[in-house]
N, CA, C and O atoms as a Tripos MOL2 file, in Angstrom:
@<TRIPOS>MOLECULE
protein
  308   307    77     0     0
PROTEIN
NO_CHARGES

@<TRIPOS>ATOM
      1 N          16.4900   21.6530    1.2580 N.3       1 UNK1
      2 CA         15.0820   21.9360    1.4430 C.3       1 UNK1
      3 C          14.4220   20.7290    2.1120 C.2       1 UNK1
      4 O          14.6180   19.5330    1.8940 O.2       1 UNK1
      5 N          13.4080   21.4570    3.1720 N.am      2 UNK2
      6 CA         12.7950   19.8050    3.9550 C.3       2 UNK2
      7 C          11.4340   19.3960    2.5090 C.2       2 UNK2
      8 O          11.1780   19.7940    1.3720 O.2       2 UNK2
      9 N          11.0700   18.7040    3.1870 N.am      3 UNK3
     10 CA          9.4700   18.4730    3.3090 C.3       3 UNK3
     11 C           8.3810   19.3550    3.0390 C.2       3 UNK3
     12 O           7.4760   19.4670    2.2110 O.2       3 UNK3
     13 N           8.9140   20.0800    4.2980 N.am      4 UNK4
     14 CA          7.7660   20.9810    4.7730 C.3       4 UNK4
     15 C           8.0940   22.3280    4.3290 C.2       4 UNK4
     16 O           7.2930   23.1920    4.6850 O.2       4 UNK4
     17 N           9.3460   22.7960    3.4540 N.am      5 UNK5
     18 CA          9.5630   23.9580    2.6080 C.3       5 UNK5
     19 C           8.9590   23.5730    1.1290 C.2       5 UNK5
     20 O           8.7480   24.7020    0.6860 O.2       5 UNK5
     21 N           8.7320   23.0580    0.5490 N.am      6 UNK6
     22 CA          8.1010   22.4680   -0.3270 C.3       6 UNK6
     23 C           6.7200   22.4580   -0.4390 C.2       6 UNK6
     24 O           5.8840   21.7340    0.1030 O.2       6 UNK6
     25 N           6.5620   23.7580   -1.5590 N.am      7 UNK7
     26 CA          5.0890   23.9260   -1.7100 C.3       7 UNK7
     27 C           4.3710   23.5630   -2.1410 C.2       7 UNK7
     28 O           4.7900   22.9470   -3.1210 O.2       7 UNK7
     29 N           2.6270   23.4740   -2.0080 N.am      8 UNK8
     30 CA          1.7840   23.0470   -3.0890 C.3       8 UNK8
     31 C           2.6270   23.7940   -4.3820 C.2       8 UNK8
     32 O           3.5560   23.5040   -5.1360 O.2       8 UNK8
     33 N           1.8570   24.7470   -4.1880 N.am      9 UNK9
     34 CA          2.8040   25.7190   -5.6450 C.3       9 UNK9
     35 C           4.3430   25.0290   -6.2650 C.2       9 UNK9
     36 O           4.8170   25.3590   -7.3530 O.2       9 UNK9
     37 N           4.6460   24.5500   -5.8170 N.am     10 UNK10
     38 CA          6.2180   24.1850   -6.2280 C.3      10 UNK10
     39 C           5.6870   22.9600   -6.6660 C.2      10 UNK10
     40 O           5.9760   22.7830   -7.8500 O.2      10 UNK10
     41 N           4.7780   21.7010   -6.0040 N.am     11 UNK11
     42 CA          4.4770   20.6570   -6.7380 C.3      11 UNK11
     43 C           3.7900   20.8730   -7.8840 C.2      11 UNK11
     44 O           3.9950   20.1320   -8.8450 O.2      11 UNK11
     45 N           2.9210   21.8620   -7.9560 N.am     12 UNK12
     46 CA          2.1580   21.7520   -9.1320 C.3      12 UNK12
     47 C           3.0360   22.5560  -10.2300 C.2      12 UNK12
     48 O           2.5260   23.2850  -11.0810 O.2      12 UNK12
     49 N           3.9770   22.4000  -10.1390 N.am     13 UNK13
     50 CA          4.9180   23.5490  -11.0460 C.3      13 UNK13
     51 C           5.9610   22.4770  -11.6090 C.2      13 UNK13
     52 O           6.5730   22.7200  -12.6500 O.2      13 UNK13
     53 N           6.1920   21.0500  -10.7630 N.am     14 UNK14
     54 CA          6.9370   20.6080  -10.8700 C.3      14 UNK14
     55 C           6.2670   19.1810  -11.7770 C.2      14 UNK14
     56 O           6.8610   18.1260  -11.9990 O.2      14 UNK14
     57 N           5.1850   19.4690  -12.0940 N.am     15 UNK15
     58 CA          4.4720   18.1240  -12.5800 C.3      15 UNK15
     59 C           4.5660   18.1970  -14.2750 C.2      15 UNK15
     60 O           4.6930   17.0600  -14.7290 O.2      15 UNK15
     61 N           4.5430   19.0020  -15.0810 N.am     16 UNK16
     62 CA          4.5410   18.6450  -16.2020 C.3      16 UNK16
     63 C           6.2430   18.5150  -16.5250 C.2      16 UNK16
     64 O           6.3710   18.0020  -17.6370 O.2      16 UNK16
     65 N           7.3640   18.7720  -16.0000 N.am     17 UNK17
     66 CA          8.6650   18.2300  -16.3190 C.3      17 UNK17
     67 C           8.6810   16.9390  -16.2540 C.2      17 UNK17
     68 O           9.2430   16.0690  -16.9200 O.2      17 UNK17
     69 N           7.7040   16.9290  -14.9970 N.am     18 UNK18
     70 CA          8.1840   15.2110  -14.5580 C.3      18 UNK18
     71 C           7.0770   14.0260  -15.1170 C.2      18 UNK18
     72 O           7.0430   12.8950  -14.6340 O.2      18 UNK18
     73 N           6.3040   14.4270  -16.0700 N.am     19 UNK19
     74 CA          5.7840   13.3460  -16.9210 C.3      19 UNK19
     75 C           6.1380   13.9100  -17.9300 C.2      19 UNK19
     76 O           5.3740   13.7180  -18.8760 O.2      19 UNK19
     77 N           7.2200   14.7070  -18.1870 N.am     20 UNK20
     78 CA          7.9830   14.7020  -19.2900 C.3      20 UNK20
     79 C           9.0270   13.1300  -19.6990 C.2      20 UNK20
     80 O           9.2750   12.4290  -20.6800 O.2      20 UNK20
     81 N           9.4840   13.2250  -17.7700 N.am     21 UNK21
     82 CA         10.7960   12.0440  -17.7800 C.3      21 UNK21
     83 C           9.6900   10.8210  -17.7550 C.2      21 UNK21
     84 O          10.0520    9.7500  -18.2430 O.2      21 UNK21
     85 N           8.1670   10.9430  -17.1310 N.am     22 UNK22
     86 CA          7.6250    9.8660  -17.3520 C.3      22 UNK22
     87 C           7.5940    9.3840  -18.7760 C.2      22 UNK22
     88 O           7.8710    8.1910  -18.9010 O.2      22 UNK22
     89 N           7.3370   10.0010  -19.8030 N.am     23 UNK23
     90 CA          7.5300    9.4210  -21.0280 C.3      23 UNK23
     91 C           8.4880    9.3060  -21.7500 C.2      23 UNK23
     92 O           8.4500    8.8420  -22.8900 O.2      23 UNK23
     93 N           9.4420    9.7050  -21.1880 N.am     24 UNK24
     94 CA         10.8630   10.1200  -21.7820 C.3      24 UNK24
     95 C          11.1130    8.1880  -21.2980 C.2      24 UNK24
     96 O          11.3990    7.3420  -22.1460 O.2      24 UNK24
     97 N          10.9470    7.9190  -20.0210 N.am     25 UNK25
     98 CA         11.1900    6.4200  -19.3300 C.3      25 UNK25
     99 C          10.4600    5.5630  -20.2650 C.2      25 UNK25
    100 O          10.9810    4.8250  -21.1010 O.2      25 UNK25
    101 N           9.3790    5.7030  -20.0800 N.am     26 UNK26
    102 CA          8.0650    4.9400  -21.0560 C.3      26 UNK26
    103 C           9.3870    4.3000  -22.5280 C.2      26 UNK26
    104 O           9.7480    3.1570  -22.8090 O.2      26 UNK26
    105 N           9.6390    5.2070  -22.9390 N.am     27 UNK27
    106 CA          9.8470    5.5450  -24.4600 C.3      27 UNK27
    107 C          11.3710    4.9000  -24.4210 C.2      27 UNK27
    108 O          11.9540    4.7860  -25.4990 O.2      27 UNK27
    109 N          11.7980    4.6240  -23.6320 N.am     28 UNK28
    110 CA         13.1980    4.6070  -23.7880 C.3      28 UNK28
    111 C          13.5420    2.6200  -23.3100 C.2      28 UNK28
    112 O          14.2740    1.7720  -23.8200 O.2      28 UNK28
    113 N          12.4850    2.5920  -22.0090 N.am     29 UNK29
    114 CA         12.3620    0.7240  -21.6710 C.3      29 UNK29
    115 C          11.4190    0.2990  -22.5990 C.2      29 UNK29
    116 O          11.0710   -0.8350  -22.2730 O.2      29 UNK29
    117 N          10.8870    0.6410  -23.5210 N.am     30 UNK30
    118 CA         10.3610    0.0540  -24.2110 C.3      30 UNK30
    119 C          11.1760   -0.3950  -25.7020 C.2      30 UNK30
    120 O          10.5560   -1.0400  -26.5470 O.2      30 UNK30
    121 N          12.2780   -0.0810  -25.8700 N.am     31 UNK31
    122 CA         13.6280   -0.3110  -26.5620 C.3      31 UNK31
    123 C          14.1030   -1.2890  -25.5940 C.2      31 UNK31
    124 O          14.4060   -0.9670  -24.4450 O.2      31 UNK31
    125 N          14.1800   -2.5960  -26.0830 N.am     32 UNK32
    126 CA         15.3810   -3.7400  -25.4870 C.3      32 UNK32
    127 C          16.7800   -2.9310  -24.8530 C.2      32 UNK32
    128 O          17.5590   -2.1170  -25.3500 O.2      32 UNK32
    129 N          16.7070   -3.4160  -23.8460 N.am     33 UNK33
    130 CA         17.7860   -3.1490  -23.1240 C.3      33 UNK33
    131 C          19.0730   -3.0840  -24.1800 C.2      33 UNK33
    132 O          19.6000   -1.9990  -24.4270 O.2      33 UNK33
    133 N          19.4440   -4.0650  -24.6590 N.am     34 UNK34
    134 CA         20.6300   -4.4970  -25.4450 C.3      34 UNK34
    135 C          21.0310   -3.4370  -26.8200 C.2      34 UNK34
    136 O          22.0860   -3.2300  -27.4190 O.2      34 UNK34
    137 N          19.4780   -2.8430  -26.9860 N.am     35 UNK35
    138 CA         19.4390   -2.0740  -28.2930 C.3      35 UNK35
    139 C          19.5010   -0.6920  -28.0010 C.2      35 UNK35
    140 O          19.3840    0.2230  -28.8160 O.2      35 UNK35
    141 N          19.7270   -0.5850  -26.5640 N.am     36 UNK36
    142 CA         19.7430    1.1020  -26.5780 C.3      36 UNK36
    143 C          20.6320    1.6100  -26.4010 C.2      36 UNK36
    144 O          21.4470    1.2510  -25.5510 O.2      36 UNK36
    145 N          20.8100    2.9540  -27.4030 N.am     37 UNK37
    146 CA         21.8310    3.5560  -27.1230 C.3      37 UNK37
    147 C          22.7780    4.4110  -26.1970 C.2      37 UNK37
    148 O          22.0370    5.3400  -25.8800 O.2      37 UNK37
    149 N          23.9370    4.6210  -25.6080 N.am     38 UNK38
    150 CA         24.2760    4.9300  -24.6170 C.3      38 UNK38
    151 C          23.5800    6.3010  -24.4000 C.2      38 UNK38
    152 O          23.1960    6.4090  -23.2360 O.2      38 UNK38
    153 N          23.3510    7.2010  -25.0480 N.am     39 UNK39
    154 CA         22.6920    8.0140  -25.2350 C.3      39 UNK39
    155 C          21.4230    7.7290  -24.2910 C.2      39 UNK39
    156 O          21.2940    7.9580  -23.0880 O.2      39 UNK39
    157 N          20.6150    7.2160  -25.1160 N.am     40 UNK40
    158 CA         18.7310    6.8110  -23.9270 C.3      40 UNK40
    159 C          19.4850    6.0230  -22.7380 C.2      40 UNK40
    160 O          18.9380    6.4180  -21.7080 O.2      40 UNK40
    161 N          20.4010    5.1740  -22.4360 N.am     41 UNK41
    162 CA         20.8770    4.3720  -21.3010 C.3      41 UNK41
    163 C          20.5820    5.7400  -20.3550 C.2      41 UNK41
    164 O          19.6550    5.8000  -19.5470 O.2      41 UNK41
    165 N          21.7470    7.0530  -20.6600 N.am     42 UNK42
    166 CA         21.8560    8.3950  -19.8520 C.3      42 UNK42
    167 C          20.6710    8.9430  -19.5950 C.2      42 UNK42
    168 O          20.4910    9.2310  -18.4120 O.2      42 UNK42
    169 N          19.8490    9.1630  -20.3010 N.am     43 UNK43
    170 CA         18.2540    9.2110  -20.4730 C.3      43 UNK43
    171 C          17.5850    9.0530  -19.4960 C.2      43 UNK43
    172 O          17.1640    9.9120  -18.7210 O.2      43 UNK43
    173 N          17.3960    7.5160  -19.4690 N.am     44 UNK44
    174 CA         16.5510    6.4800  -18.8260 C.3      44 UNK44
    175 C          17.1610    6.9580  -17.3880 C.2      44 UNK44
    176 O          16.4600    7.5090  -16.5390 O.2      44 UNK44
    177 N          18.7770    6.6350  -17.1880 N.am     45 UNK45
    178 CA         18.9080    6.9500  -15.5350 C.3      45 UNK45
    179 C          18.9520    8.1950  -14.7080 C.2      45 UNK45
    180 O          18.9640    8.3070  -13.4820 O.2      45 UNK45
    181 N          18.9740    9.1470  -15.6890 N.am     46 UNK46
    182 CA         18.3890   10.2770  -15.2220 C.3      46 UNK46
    183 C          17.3370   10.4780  -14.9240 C.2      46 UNK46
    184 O          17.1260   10.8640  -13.7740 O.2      46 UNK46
    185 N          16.1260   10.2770  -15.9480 N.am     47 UNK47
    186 CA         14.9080   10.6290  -15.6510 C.3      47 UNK47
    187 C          14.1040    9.6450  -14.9310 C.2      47 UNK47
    188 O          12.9140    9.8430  -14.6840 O.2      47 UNK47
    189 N          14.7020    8.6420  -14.6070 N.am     48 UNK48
    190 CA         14.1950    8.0010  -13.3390 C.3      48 UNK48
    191 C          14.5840    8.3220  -11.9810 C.2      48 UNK48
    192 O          13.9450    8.2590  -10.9310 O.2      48 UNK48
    193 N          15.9500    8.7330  -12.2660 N.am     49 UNK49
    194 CA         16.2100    9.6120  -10.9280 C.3      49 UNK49
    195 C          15.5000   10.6460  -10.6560 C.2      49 UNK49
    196 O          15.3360   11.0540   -9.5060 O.2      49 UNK49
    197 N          15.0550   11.1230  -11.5770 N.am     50 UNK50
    198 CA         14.3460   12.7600  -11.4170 C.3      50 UNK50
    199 C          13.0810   12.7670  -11.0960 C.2      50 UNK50
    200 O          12.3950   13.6930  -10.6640 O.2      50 UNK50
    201 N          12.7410   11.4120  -11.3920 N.am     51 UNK51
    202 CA         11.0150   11.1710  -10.4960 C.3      51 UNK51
    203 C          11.3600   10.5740   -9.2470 C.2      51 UNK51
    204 O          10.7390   10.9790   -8.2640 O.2      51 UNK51
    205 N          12.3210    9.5970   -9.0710 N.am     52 UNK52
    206 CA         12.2090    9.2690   -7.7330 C.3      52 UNK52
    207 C          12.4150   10.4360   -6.4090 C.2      52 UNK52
    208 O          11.8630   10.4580   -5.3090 O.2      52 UNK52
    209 N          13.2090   11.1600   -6.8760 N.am     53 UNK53
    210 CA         13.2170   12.8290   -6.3390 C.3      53 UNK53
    211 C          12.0750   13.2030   -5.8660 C.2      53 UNK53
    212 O          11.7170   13.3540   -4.6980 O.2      53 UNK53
    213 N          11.5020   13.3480   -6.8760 N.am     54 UNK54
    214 CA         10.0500   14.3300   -6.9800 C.3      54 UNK54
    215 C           8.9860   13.4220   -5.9390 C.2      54 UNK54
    216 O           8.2280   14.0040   -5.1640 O.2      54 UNK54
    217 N           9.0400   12.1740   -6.0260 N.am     55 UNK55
    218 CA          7.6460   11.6000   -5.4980 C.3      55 UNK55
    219 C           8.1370   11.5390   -4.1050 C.2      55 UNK55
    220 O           7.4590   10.9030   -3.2990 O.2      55 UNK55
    221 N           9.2550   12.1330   -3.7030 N.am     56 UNK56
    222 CA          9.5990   12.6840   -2.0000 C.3      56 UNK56
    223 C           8.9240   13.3940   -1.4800 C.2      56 UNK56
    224 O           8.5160   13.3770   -0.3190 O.2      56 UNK56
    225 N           8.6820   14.3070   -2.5430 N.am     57 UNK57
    226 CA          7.7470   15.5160   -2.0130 C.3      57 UNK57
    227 C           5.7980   15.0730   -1.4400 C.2      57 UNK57
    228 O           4.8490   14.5210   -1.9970 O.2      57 UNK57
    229 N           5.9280   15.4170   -0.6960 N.am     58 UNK58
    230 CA          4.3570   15.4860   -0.3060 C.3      58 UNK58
    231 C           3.4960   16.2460   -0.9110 C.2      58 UNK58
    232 O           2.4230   15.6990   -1.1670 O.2      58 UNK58
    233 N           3.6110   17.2760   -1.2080 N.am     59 UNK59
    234 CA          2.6680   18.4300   -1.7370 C.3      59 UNK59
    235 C           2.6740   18.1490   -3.6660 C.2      59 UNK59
    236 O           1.7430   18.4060   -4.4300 O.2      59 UNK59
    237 N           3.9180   17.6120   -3.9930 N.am     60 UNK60
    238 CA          4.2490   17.5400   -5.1030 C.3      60 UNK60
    239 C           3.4880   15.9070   -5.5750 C.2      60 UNK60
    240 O           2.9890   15.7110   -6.6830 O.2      60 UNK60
    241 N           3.5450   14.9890   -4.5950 N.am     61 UNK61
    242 CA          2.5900   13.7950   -5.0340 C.3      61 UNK61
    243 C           0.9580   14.2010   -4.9100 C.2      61 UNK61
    244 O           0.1340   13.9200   -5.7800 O.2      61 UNK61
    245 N           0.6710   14.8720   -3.7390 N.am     62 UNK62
    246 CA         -0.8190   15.6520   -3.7470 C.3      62 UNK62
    247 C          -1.0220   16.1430   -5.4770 C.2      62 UNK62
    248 O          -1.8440   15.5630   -6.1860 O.2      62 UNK62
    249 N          -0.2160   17.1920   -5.9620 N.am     63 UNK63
    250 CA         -0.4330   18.0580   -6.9880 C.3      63 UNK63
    251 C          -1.0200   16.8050   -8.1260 C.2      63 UNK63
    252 O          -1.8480   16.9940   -9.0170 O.2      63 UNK63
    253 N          -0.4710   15.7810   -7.8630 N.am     64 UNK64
    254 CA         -0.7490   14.7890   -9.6180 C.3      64 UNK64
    255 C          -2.3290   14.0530   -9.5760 C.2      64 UNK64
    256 O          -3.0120   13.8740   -8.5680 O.2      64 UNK64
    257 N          -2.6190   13.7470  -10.7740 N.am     65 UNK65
    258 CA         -3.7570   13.4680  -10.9140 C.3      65 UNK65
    259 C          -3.5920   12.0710  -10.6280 C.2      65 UNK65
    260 O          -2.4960   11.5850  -10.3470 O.2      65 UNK65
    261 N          -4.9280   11.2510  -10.7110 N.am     66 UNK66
    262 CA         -4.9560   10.0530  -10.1060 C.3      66 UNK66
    263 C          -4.3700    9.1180  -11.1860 C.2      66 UNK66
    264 O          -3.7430    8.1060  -10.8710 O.2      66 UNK66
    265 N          -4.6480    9.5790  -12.8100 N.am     67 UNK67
    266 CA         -3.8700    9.0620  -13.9880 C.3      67 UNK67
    267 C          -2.1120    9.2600  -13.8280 C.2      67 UNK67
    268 O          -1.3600    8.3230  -14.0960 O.2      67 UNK67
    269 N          -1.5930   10.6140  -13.3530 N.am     68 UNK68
    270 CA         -0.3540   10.7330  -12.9070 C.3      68 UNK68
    271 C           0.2190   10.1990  -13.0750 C.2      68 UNK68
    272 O           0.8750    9.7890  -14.0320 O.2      68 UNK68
    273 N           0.0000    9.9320  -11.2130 N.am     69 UNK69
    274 CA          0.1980    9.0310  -10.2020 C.3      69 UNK69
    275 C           0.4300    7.4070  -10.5080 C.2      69 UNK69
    276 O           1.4630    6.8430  -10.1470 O.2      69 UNK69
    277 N          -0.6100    6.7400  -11.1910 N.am     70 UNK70
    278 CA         -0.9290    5.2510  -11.5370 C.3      70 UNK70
    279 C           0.1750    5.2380  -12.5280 C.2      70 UNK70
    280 O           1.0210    4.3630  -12.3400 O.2      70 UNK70
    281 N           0.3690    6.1510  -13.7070 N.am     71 UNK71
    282 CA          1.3720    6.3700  -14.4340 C.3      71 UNK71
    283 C           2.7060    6.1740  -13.8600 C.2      71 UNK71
    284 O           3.4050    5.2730  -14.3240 O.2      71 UNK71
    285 N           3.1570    6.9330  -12.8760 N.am     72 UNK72
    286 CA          4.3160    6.7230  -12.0340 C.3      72 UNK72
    287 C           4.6140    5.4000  -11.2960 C.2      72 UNK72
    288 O           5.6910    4.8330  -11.1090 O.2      72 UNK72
    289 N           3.3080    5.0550  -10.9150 N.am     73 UNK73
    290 CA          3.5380    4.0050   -9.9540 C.3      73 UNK73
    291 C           3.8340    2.9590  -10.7350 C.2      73 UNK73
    292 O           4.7480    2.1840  -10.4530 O.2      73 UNK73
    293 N           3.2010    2.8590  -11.6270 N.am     74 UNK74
    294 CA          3.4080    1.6040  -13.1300 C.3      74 UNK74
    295 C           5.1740    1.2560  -13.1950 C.2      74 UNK74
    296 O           5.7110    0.1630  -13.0150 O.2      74 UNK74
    297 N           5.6430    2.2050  -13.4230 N.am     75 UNK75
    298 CA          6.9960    2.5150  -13.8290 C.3      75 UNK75
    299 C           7.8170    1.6340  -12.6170 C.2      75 UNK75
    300 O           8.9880    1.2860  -12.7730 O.2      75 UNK75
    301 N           7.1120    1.3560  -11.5150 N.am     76 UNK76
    302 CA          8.2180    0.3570  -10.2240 C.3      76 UNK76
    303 C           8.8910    1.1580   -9.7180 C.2      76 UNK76
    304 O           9.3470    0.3240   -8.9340 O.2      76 UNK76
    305 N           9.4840    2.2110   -9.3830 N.am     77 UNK77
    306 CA         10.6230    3.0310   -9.0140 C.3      77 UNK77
    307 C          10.9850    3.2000   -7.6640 C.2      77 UNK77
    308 O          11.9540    3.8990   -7.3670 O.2      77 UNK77
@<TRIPOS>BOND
     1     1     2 1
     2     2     3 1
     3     3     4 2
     4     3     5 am
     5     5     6 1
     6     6     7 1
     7     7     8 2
     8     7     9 am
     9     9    10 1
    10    10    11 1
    11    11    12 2
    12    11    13 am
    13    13    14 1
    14    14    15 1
    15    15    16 2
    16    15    17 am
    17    17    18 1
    18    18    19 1
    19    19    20 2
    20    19    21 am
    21    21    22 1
    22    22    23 1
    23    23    24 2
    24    23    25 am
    25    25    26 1
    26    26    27 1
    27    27    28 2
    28    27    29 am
    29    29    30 1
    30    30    31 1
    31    31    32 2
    32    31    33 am
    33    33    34 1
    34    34    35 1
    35    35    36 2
    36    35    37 am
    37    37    38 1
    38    38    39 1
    39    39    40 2
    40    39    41 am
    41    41    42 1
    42    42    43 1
    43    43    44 2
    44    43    45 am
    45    45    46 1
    46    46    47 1
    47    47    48 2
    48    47    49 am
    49    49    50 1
    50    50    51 1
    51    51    52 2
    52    51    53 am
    53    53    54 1
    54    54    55 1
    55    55    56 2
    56    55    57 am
    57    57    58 1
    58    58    59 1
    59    59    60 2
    60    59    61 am
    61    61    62 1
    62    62    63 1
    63    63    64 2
    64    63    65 am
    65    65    66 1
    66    66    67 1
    67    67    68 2
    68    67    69 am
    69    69    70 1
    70    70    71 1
    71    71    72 2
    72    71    73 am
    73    73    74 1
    74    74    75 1
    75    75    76 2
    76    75    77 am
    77    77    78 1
    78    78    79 1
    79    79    80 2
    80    79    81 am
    81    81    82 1
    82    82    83 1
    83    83    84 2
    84    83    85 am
    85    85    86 1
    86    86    87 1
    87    87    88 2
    88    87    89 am
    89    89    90 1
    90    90    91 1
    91    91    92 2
    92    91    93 am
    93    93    94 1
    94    94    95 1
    95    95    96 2
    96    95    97 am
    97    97    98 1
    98    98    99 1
    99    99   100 2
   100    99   101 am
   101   101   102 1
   102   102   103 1
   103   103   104 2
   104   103   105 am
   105   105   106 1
   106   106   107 1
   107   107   108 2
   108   107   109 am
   109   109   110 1
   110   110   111 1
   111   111   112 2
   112   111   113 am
   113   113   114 1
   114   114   115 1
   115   115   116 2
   116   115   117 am
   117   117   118 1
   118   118   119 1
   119   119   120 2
   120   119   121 am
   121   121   122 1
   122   122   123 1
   123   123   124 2
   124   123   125 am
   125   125   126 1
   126   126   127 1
   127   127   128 2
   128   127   129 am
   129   129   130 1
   130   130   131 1
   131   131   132 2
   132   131   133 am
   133   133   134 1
   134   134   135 1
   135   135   136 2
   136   135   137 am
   137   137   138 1
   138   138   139 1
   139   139   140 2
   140   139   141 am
   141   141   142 1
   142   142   143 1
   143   143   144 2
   144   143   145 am
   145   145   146 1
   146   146   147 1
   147   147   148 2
   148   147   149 am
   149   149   150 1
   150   150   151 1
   151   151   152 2
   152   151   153 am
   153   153   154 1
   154   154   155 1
   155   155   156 2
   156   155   157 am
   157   157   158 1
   158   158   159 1
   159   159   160 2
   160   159   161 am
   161   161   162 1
   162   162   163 1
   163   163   164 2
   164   163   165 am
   165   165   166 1
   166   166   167 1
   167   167   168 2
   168   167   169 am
   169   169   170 1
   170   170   171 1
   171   171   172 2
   172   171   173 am
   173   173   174 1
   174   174   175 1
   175   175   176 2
   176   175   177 am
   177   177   178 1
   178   178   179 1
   179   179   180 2
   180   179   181 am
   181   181   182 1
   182   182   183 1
   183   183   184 2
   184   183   185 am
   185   185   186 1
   186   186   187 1
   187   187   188 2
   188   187   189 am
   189   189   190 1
   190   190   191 1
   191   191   192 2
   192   191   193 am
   193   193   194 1
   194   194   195 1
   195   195   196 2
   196   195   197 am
   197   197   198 1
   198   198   199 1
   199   199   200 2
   200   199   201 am
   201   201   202 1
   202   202   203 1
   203   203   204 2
   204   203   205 am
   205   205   206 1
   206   206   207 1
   207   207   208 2
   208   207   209 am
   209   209   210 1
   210   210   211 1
   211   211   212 2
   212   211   213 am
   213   213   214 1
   214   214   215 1
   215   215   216 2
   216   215   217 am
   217   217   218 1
   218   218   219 1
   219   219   220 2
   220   219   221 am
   221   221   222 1
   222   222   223 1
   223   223   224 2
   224   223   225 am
   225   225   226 1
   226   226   227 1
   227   227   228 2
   228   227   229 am
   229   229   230 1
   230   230   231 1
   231   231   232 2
   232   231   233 am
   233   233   234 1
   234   234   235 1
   235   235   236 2
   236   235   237 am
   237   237   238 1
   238   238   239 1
   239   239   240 2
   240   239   241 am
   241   241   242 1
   242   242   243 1
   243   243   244 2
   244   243   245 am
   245   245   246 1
   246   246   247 1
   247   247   248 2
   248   247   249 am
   249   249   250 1
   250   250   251 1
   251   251   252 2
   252   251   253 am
   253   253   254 1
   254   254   255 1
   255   255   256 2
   256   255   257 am
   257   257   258 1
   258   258   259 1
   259   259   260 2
   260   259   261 am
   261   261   262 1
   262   262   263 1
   263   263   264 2
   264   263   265 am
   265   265   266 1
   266   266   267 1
   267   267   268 2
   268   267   269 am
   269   269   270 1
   270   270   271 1
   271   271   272 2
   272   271   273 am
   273   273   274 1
   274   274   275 1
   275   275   276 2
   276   275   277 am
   277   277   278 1
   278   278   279 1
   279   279   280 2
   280   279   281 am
   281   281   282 1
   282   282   283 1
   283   283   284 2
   284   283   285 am
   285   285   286 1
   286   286   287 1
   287   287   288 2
   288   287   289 am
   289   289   290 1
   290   290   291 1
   291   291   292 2
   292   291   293 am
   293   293   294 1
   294   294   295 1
   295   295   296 2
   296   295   297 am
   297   297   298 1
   298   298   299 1
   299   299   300 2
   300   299   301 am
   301   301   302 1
   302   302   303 1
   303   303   304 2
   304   303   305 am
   305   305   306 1
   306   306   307 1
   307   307   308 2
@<TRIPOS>SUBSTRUCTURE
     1 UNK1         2 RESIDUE 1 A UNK
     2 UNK2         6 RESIDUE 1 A UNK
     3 UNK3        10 RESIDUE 1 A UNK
     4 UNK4        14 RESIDUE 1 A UNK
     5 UNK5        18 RESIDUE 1 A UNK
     6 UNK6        22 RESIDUE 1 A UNK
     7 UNK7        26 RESIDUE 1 A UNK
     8 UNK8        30 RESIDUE 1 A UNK
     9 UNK9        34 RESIDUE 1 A UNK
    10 UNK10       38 RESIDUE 1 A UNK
    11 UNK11       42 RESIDUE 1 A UNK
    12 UNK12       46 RESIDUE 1 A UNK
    13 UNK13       50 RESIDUE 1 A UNK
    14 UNK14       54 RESIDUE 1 A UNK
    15 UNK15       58 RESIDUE 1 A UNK
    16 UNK16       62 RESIDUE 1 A UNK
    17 UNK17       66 RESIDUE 1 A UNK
    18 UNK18       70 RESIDUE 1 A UNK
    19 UNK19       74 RESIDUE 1 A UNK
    20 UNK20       78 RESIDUE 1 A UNK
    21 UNK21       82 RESIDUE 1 A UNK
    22 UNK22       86 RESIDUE 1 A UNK
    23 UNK23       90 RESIDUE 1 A UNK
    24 UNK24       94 RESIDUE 1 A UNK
    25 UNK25       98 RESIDUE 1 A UNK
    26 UNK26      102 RESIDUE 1 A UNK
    27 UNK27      106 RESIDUE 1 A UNK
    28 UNK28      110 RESIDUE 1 A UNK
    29 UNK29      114 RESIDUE 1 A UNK
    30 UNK30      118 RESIDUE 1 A UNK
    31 UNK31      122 RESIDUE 1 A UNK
    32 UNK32      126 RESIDUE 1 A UNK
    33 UNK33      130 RESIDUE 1 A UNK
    34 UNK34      134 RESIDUE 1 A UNK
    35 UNK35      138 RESIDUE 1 A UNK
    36 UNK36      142 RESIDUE 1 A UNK
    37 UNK37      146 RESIDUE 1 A UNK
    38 UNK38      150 RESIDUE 1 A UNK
    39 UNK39      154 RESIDUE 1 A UNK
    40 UNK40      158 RESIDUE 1 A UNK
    41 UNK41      162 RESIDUE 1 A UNK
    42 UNK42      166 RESIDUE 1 A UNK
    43 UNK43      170 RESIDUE 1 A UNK
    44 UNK44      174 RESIDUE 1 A UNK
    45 UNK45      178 RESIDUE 1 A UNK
    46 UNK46      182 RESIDUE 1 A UNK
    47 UNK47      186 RESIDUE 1 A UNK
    48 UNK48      190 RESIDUE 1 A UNK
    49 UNK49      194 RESIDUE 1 A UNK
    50 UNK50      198 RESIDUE 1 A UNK
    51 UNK51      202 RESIDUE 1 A UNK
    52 UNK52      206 RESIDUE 1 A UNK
    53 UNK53      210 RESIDUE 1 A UNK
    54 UNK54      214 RESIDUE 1 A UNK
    55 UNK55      218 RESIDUE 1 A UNK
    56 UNK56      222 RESIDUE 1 A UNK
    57 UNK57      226 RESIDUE 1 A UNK
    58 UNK58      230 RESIDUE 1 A UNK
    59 UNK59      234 RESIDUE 1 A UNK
    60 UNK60      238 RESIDUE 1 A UNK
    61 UNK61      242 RESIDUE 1 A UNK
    62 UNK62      246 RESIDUE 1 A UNK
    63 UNK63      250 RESIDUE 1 A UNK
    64 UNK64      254 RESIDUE 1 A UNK
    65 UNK65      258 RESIDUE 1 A UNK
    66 UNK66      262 RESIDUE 1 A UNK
    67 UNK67      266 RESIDUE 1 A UNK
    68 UNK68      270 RESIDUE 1 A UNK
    69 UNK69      274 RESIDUE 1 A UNK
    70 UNK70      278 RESIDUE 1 A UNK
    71 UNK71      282 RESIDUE 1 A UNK
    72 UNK72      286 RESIDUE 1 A UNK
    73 UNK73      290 RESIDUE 1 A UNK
    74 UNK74      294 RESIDUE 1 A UNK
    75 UNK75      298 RESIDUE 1 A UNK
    76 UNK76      302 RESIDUE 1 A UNK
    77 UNK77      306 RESIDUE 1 A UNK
């Protein structure tokens, strides 16, 4: 799929999974590196993969609110 197959509709559909992984991330680096379990390790690199995905999209970064967004951007990714 480009860019430009990628709908508003599909971003705004795609936003509450993905501040799902935003807090799922939140919740998981906020555990010392050293103390987490391989379990959240799998976690963490998934659901950072799964936003860096998402904020490809154009229509899908349009869809987020300006809290979102600042939310995401916080995260460094």
């Amino acid at each position: 799929m480009t860019d430009a197959e990628y709908t508003a509709d599909m971003g705004a559909a795609d936003v509450p999974a993905t501040m799902e992984s935003v807090a799922i991330v939140e919740r998981d680096r906020a555990i010392s590196e050293s103390d987490r379990t391989d379990e959240q390790k799998a976690d963490l690199f998934r659901n950072e993969g799964h936003i860096v995905i998402k904020m490809k999209w154009t229509e899908f970064v349009k869809a987020l609110s300006t809290s979102q967004k600042a939310k995401i951007d916080a995260l460094s990714l």
